[in-house]
Each structure stands twice: as structure tokens, then as C-alpha cells.
N, C-alpha and C positions, 0 to 999 in steps of 0.2 A: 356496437357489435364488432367483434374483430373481426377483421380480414381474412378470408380463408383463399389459398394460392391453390390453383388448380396441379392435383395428383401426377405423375406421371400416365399413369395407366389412361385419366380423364383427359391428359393431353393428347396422346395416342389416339384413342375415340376418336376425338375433335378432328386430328390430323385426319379422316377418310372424310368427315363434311369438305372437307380444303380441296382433296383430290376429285370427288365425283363433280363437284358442284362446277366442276374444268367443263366435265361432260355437256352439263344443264345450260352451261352458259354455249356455249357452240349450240344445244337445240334451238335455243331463245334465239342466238342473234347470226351465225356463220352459217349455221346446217338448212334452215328453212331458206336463207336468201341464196345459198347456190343449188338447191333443191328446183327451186323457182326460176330460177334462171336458165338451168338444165332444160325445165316441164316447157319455157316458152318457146328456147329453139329449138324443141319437136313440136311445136304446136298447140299446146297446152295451154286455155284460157288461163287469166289470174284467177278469175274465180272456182275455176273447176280446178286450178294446179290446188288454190286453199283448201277448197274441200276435200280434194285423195288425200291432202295432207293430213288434215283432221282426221281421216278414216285409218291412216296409217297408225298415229296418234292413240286412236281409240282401239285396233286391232292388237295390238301391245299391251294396254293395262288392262285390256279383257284377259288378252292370255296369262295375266301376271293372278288377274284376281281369282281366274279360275286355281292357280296354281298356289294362291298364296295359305291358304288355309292349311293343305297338307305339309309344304314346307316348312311355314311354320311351327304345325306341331313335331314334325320330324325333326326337326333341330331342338326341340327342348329334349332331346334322349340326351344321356349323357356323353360326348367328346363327339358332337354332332353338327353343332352351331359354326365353327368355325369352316369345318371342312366344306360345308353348305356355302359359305361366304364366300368362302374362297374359289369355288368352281364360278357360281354366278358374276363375281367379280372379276374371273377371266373373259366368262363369257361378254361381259359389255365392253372390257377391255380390247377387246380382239374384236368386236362391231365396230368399236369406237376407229379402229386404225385401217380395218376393211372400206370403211365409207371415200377412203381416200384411193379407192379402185377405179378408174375411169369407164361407167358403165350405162345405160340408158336411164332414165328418169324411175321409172318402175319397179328395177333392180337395187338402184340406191333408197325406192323407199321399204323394200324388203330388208337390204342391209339396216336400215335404220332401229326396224322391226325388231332384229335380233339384239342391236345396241341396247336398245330402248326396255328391251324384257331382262336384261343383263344385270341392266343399272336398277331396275323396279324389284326385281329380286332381289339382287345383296341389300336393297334397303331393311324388307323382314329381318332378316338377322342381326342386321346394322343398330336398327331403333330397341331391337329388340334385346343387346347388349347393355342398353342405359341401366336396368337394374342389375347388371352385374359389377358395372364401372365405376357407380357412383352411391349414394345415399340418395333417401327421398325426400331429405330436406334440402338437395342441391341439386335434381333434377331441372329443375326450372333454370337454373343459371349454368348449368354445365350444357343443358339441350340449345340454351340459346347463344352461348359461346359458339359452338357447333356450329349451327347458321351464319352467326358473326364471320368468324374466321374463315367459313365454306366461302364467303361474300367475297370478301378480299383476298383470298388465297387466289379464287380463278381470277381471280385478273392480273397476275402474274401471268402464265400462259396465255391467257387471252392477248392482252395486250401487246405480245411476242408475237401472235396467230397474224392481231390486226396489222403490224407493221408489214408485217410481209403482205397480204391480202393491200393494203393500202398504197405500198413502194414496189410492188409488182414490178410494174414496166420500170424504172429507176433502177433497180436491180437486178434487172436482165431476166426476170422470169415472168410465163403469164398468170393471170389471176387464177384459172385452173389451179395451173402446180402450186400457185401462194396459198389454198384453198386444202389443199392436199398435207400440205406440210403442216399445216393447220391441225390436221386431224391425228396425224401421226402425232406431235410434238404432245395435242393432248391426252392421247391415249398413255403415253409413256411417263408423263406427270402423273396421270390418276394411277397405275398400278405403282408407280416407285414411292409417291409419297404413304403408299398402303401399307408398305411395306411394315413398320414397327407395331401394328397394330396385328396384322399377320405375325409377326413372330411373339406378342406377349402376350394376348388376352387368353385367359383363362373361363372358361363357362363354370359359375359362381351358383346359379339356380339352375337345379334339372329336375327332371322325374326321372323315378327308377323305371328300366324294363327289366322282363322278364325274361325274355327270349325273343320274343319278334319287333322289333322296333317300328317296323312299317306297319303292319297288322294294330299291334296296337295305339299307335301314333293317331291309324284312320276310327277304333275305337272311341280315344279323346275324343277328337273333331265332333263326329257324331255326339259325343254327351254333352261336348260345347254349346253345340247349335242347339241341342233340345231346350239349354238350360237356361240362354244368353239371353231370351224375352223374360224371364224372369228376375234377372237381375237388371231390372228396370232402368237404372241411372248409367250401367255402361252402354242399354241398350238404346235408350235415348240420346247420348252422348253421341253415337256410332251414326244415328240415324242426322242427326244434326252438321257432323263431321262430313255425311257425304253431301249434302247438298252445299256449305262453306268452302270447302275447302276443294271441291267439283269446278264450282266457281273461280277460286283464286289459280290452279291448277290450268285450268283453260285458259286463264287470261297471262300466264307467263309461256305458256306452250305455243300460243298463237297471237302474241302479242305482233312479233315481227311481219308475221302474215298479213296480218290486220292492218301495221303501218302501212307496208306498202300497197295494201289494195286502195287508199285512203289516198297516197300521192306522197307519200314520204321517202325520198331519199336513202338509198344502201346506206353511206356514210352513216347520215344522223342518226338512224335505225342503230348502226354499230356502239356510236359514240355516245347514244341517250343510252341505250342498253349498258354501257360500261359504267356511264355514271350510277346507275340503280344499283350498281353491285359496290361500287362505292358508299352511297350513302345509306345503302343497305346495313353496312360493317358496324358502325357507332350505331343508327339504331335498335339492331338486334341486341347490342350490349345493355343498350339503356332498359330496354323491355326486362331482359335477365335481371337486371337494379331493381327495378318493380316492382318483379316478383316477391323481393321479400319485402317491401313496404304493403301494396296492394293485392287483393284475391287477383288468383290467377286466371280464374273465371271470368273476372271484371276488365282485365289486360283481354281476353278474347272476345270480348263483346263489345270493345271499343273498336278492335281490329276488325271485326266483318260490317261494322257499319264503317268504316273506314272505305273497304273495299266496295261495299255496295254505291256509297259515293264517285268512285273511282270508276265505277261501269256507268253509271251515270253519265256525268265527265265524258266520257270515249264514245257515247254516241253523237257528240256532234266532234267530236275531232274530223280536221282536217288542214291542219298547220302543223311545220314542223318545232315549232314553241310549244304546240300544247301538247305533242308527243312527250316532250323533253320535260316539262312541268308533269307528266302524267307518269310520268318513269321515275319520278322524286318522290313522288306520294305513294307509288307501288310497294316503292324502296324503304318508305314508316313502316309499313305493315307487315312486309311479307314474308321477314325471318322471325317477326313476331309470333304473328298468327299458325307457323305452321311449328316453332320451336317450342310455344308452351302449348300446343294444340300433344305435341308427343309427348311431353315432360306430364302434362295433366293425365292422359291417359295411364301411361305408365308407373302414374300412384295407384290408381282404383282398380287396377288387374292385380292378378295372383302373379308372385315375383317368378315361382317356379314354373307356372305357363306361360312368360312372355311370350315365347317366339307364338306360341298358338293364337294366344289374342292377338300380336302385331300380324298375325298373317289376316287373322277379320279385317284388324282394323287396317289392312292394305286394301281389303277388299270395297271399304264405305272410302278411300283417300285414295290413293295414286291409281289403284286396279279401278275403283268405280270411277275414276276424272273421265272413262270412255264418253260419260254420261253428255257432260260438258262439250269435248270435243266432237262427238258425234252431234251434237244439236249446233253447236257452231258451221261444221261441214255441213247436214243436208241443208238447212235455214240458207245457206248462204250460196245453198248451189242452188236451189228454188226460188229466190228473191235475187239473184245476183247481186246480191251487198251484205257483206258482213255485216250491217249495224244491227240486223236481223237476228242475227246468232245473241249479239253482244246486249241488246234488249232482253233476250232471255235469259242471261246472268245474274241482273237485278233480280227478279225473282227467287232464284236460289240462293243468294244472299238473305235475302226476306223471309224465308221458308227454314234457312239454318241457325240464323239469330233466332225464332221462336223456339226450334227445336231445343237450341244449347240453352236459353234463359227454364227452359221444363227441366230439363237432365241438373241443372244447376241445383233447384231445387230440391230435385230428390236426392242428391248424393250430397248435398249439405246436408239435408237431415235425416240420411242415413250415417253418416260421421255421427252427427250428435246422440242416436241412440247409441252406436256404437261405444263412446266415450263415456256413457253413462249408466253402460252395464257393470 
């Protein structure tokens, strides 16, 4: 097979995985341990600071999931998608650099709020560009490029973030302001590398309107949902996606939390977290390679038992070695799982409804992760121990591998009738 070099336009794409994923890596490892820290010197148990966290967490992709379905189909009108991207991608923009406000514990997890809905947003329009940047015979390799290069891009900024944070006093400034510069430095990465995908990308699939775009956009929606349990294979899909991917979703958002209730070190917390985005990068690549040797299907069903393993694993953690082994195994799966999780979906939708599907499928993926996070917070505010929380994640592992092996089946052998009309 020859070599195909990735497009201009597919490199562009790729370049906003690089940018946001600056964001992601500050929730995972910088944002919740000075959250934490803030929540103790006012008072704030560990346990109870984890859990407002989780609820903040969860208060965010509610509002994202409530929101994602309309935006979604509002952006499939024509010269709509980008504009959409483009506000939300201020909006997390401008959270992202706000957080670095000096304010009471309560206020920065409101600021987070607006971060957090910012970033969950431009993703609808983000994922939802994949059929316009690429073909559907290279979705799988170009969506996991994406993850790849998201990996190792942040840790360019990151790494900048941690020197400072780490050489504080050495350098004459406290871990506060090392913290702050932190957030600004990432803020200003994620919108400037946006930049060439802001000025090129063109919307490729749309629907016509008529006259009212909103009006009828909320139309779509409505004939979506009536129709969506009847197309059986995206519905099972969806329904498998949220309980997978709820899981894997929770356990990058509250991983950090988790260390430290556990007895793990800020540092190691930083540094096992930097290696995961590490060996995150060749991972996610090798998965993409995969894809065109093995079903893509069979690449995600080795990954949630991957992960279900991994929750396993983490209820007797309590070393800072088995954090750091458990951040390498994360790091197999997790650009895997979550890059042919969107590359898969975005074969079996209609190419001129993406954004309307990608706003469902926000709503079973990042809007439903509340699902996760909210069962992580109360469990752990009711038992005082996270391991509580993190027991209930096996389950939903267990519960989305059944889902995705049923959805698998019927959209195999709706391909085959299909191919044989």
C-alpha cells in the first residue's frame, strides 16, 4: 500500500488537537492540584474539596449536553460551523486565562465552569469537521493523528508551565504566580496555534435553509430524536459510547484528585502525568497503523477491556510506582479509544448532518462524562474514599464493552445488506 502524507487542510485539523489538549493537560494535572490547595487553606476537607470538584466537573458537561444537540444542528446550516467554533473557542480561551485571577476557592471552580463549557463546545464543531477535512477511508488515521500530536504538542507548554511551578522559589517568584503564568501561557498556545484552521477551513457538507436557520435547525433536532432508536446500530453505538467512554472520561478528569487522596506527591502527580502524554504520542500513532490492517471495532474492544483493567489496577493503588505504571497503561489506550471511538462514528452518520449527530454524540461522550464524575463525587463524599467512586467504573466498562460488541453486529450486517443491493 502506498504511503499517503497527510493534506494541508488534515494538518490544520490536527493542529487544534495540539492546542486544546494544553487545556486538558492543566485539568488533569496543574488546575485540580492548585484547586486543592486553594479548597485546604480555607478549610476544605480532601475529600469534600474531590467531590465539589467532581460536581463542578459534572455541572459543565451537563450544561454542554444540554446545549450540544442544538448547536450541533445549527452549525450544519450553511457558513455556520466555523463561526460557532470560533465564539466557543474564545469562550474557553478567555476561562482558560481568567483562572489565573487570584480568587477564593468557589469562584475559581465557577471560572473553571465557563473554561470547561468553552472547550466542550468547540469540540461539536471540531469532531464534527472530520467529514469535511478528510475521506472515510482515512478518518481512522487522520482522527488518531489528532490525539497523537494533541499528546505531544501539550507538553511543549506544559513542560514550560511545570518549570516555572517547579523553580518558583529559585526564580524569585511564589508557586501562586508560577501557577498563574501557567494558565496564561496556556491560554495563549491554545488560541494562536488555532489560528490556520480559523483562517482555512471551509464547511464541505451542509443543509440548505430556507429562511430561519434556528427554527428550523430545532425542526432537525426534533426529527433526529424521533428517528435515532430506529437506526438501531448508531443507537446502540451511542448508548455503549456513554457508559466507555463516561469511564475513561472520569478517570483522566479525576485521576490527579485520586492521586493525591491516595498519598501521592504534587511532583510525581505532574511528572507521571507528563509521561502519559508522552507515551500517549507513538501509541495513538500505532492504533491509527491498525486501523488499516485490523476492524476498527476490534481496535475498541481491546481498548475498553484495556481500561476496565486499569480501574481495576487503581483500587488498591497506593504507591507512587504504581501511579506512574498506571499513567503508561492509561497512555495504550487513551488516544485510542477515544480517536477511533470519533473516526468510527463519523463513517455511519450522514456526512451533511455531522454537527447534529456530533452534538448527540456529545451528549452519550463528554456532556454525559457528568454521569462518571458525579458518581465519583457523591461515592466519595459518602464513604470518604475514592476507591468507592473508582469501583463503580469497572462496571461501566462491563456494561459498554456489551453495548459496543451488539451495535458492532448490527452495523456490520447493515454494511452487508447495504453492499449487496
Amino acid at each position: 500500500m502506498e504511503k499517503q502524507t497527510l493534506t494541508r487542510m488534515e494538518k490544520q485539523w490536527i493542529l487544534y488537537d495540539v492546542g486544546n489538549s494544553a487545556f486538558i493537560m492543566l485539568v488533569t494535572t496543574i488546575i485540580p492540584i492548585y484547586y486543592k490547595n486553594i479548597a485546604l487553606a480555607e478549610g476544605v476537607s480532601l475529600a469534600h474539596s474531590t467531590a465539589y470538584f467532581g460536581y463542578a466537573t459534572s455541572i459543565s458537561t451537563l450544561i454542554v449536553a444540554l446545549l450540544g444537540p442544538i448547536l450541533g444542528a445549527i452549525s450544519d446550516t450553511k457558513g455556520y460551523k466555523k463561526p460557532l467554533f470560533t465564539l466557543f473557542l474564545v469562550i474557553g480561551v478567555l476561562g482558560c486565562a481568567a483562572l489565573a485571577l487570584p480568587v477564593p476557592w468557589l469562584a475559581f471552580l465557577g471560572i473553571f465552569v465557563v473554561a470547561k463549557v468553552g472547550y466542550n463546545s468547540s469540540l461539536i464543531f471540531y469532531d464534527s469537521m472530520l467529514t469535511d477535512i478528510t475521506t472515510k477511508e482515512r478518518m481512522d488515521e487522520v482522527s488518531s493523528q489528532g490525539y497523537a500530536w494533541g499528546y505531544i504538542g501539550s507538553c511543549i507548554p506544559f513542560t514550560i508551565s511545570l518549570l516555572f511551578v517547579l523553580f518558583a522559589e529559585p526564580i524569585g517568584i511564589s508557586a501562586t504566580t508560577a501557577t498563574m503564568i501557567a494558565f496564561l501561557l496556556n491560554a495563549v498556545w491554545w488560541f494562536g496555534i488555532t489560528i490556520p484552521l480559523l483562517k482555512n477551513y471551509r464547511q464541505k457538507y451542509f443543509v440548505e435553509v430556507q429562511s430561519h436557520p434556528f427554527k428550523e435547525s430545532f425542526v432537525r433536532i426534533i426529527k433526529m430524536l424521533k428517528n435515532i432508536r430506529k437506526e438501531k446500530g448508531i443507537f446502540l453505538f451511542l448508548l455503549a459510547f456513554l457508559f466507555y467512554i463516561d469511564g475513561v472520561y472520569t478517570i483522566i478528569e479525576m485521576a490527579t484528585s485520586y492521586g493525591k487522596d491516595v498519598g501521592i506527591g504534587d511532583n510525581s502527580l505532574l511528572l507521571a502525568l507528563l509521561l502519559t502524554q508522552i507515551v500517549a504520542f507513538p501509541c495513538s500513532i500505532l492504533f491509527g497503523k491498525l486501523s488499516k490492517k485490523y476492524r476498527t471495532t476490534s481496535l475498541i474492544k481491546i481498548s475498553i477491556i484495556g481500561y476496565t483493567g486499569i480501574a481495576v489496577f487503581a483500587l488498591q493503588l497506593d504507591k507512587a510506582w504504581e501511579f506512574w505504571f498506571l499513567a503508561v497503561c492509561v497512555a495504550v489506550f487513551q488516544g485510542a479509544i477515544q480517536a477511533l471511538s470519533r473516526s468510527y462514528f463519523a463513517k455511519i452518520i450522514p456526512e451533511e448532518q455531522a454537527g447534529e449527530y456530533f452534538g448527540l454524540y456529545d451528549i452519550f461522550g463528554k456532556g454525559a462524562a457528568f454521569i462518571g464524575t458525579m458518581l465519583m463525587g457523591v461515592s466519595t463524599q459518602i464513604s470518604g474514599s475514592s476507591k468507592t467512586g473508582v469501583f463503580l467504573l469497572v462496571f461501566m466498562f462491563a456494561a459498554g464493552f456489551l453495548l459496543f460488541r451488539k451495535a458492532d453486529q448490527v452495523n456490520s450486517r447493515s454494511l452487508s445488506e447495504r453492499k449487496s443491493i
